[in-house]
Every structure is written in C-alpha cells, then in structure tokens.
C-alpha positions as CSV (number, residue, x, y, z in Angstrom):
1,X,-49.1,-13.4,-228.2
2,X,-47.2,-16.5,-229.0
3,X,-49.7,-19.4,-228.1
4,X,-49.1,-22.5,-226.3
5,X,-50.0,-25.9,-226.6
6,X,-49.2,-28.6,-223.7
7,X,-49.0,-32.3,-224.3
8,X,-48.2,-35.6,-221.9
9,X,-50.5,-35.7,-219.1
10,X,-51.8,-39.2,-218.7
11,X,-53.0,-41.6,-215.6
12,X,-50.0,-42.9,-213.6
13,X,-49.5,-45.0,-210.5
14,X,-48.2,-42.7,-206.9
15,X,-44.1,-43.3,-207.7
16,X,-44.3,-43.1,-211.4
17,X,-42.6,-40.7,-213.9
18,X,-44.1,-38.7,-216.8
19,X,-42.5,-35.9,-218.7
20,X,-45.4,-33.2,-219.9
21,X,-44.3,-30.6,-223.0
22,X,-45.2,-27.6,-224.3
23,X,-44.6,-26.1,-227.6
24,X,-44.9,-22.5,-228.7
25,X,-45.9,-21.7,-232.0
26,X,-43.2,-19.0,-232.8
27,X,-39.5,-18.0,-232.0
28,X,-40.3,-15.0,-229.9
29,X,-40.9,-18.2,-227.5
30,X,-37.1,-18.2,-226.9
31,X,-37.3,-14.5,-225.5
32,X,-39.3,-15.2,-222.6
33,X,-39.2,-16.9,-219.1
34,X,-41.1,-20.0,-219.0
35,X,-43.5,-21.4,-215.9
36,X,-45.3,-24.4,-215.2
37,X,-48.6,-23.8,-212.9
38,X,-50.9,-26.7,-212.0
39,X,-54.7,-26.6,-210.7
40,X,-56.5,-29.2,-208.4
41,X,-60.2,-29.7,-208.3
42,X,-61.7,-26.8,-206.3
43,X,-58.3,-24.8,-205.2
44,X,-56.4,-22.1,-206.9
45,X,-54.1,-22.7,-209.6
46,X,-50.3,-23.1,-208.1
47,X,-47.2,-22.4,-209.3
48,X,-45.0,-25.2,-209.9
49,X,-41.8,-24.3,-211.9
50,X,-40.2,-21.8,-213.7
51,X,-36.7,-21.6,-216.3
52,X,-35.3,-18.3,-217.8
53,X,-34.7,-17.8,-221.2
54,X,-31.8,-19.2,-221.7
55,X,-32.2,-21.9,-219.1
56,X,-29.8,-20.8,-217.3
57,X,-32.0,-20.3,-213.8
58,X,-34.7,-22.9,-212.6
59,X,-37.2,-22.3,-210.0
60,X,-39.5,-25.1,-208.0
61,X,-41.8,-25.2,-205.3
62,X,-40.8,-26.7,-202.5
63,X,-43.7,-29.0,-202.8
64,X,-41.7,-30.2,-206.5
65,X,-38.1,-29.4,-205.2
66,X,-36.3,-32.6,-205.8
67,X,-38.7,-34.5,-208.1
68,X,-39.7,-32.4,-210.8
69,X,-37.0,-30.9,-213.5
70,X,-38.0,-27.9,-215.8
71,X,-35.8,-27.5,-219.2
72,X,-36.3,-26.0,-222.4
73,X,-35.4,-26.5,-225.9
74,X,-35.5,-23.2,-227.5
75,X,-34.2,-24.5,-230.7
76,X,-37.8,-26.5,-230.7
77,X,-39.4,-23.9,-229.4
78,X,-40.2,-26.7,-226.6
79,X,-40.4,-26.4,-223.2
80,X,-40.9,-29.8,-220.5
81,X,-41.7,-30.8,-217.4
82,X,-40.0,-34.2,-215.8
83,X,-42.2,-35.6,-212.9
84,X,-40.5,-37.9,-211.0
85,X,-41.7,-39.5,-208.0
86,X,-45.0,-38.7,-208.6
87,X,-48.0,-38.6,-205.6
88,X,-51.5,-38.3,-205.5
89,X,-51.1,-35.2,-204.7
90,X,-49.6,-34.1,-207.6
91,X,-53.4,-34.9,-209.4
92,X,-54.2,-31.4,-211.5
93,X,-54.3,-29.7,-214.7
94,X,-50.8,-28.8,-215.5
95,X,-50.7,-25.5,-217.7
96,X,-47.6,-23.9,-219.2
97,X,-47.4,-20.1,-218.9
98,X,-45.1,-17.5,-220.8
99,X,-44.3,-14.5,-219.2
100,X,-45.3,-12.6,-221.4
101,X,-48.9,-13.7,-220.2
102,X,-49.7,-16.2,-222.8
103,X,-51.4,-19.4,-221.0
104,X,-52.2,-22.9,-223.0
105,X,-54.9,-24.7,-222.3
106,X,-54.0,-27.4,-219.6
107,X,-52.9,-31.1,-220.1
108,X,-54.4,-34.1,-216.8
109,X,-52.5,-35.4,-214.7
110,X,-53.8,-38.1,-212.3
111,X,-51.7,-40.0,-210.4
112,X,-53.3,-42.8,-208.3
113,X,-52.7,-44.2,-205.3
C-alpha cells in the first residue's frame, strides 16, 4: 500500500490561512482518488475533502465549502489542503486518505480564538 505522510499543521489565529500536504511515497499515488478527513477531541473522524485522480472533480463538506481548496500534484506525488478562513472549529488532526485505503498518520491543527 503506498504510504502517506502529512506535513503543515501548526497553531493559527480563528481567520488565518494554512496549506497542510501530503506526500506519497510511490507513483501508484497518481492512480487513486485522494481525501482529506479530520478528527476532533472525543468525536468521530469527518470527512473533509476529496479530488479524483486527475483532479479533475473536488468534493467539500459543506462545513469547508468555500474556504478550504483540495489540489494535487501528481507529478510530486503531492497532494494539499488550502485552509482559508480558518475557525476554532476547524481545531483537529487532519489525516490524508488514499482510496485505496492507505491512511497517514495525522498532522494538528489548532486554530484559536
């Protein structure tokens, strides 16, 4: 399973921007739909975005619709995550998914109020 590694979580102020990646460590990365998932202390982890292979379709949450911007690079075997806007609520461990099940191990993001 191609493994994942996420990067870019950090503390931020409610209205600030940060942009988390995720890199895959092989080119059957480019083959595969791409999601972003996120998990707040003591509820269940949340789907937040989601891009095809070829980046051609992008999916959101309503709760994200608007503020957050999936893309991929599959060149780089890279996929991001632009938060814009950012509120409190927004606080969790973001984690990139591949569809083909592979999960990687969750980058922080705290945005304060």
């Amino acid at each position: 399973q191609v493994q994942l590694v996420e990067s870019g979580g950090g503390l931020v102020q409610a209205g600030g921007s940060l942009r988390l990646s995720c890199a895959a460590s092989d080119r059957t990365f480019s083959s595969y739909a791409m999601g972003w998932f996120r998990q707040a202390p003591g509820k269940e982890r949340e789907f937040v975005g989601a891009i095809s292979w070829s980046g051609g379709s992008k999916y959101y949450a309503d709760s994200v619709k608007g503020r957050f911007t999936i893309s991929r690079d599959n060149a780089k075997n890279m996929v991001f995550l632009r938060m814009n806007s950012l509120k409190p609520e927004d606080t969790a461990v973001y984690y990139c998914h591949a569809m083909s099940g592979s999960w990687g191990q969750g980058t922080q993001v705290t945005v304060s109020s």
